[in-house]
C-alpha positions as CSV (number, residue, x, y, z in Angstrom):
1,X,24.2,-10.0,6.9
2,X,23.2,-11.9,9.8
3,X,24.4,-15.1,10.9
4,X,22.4,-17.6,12.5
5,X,22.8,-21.0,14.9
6,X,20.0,-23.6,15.3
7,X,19.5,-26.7,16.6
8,X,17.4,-29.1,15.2
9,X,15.0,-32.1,16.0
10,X,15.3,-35.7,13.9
11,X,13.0,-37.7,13.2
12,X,15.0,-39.9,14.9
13,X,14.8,-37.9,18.0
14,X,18.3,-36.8,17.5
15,X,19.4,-33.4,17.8
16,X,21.8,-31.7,15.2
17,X,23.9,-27.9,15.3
18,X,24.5,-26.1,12.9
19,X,25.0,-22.1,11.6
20,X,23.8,-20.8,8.5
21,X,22.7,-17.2,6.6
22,X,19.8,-18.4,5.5
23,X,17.8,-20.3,8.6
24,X,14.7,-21.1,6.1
25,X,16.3,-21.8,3.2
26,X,19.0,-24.5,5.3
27,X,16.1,-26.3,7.3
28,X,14.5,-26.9,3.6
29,X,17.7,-28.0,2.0
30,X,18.0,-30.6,5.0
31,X,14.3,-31.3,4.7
32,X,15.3,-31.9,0.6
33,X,18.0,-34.5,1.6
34,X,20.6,-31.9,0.4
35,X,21.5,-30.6,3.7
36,X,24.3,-32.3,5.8
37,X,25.0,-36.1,5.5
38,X,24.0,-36.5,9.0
39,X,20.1,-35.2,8.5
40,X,19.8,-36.8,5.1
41,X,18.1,-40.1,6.4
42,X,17.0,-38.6,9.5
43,X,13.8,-36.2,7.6
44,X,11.9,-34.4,8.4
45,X,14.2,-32.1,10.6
46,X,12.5,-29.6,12.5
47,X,14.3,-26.6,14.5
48,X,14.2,-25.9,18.0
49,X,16.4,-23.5,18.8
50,X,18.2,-20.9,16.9
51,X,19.8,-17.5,17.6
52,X,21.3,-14.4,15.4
53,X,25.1,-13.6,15.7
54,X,26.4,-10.6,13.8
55,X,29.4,-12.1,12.1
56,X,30.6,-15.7,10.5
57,X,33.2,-15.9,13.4
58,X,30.9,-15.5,16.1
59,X,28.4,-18.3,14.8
60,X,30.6,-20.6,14.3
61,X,32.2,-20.3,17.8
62,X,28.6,-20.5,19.2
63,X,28.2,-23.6,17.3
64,X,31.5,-25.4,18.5
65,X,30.5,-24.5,21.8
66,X,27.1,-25.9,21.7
67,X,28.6,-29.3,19.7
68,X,30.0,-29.3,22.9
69,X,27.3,-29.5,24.9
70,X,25.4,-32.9,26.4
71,X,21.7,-33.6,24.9
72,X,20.6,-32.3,28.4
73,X,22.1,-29.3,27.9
74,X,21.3,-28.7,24.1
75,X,17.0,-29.8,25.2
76,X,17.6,-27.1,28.2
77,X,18.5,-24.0,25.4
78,X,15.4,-25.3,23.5
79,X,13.3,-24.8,26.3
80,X,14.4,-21.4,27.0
């Protein structure tokens, strides 16, 4: 199973992090309004950024350590 990180773009021009299984399947459920409570009123949500991580425990360090990250930083990775 692989386990993946992504960034995403709001309409609002905001940027949200997040880790998943299922990278498709999560952008649609936020796209749905049944994602997190921060994306629901901030559709459509588009990705721009994401990388694979082979286990649970190393996503979700990668995702604490990007949450950590100014909006500089997180539009820098997206440009990569």
């Amino acid at each position: 199973m692989s386990f993946y990180v992504y960034i995403l773009r709001c309409a609002d021009d905001t940027l949200y992090t997040g880790w998943t299984t299922d990278l498709e399947a999560r952008v649609q459920a936020h796209n749905a309004g049944t994602g997190a409570k921060y994306t629901r009123g901030r559709v459509p949500v588009k990705v721009v950024y994401s990388e694979e991580h082979p286990s649970k425990v190393a996503a979700t360090q990668r995702e604490w350590a990007i949450k950590q990250l100014s909006r500089q930083e997180k539009l820098a990775l997206t440009k990569q």
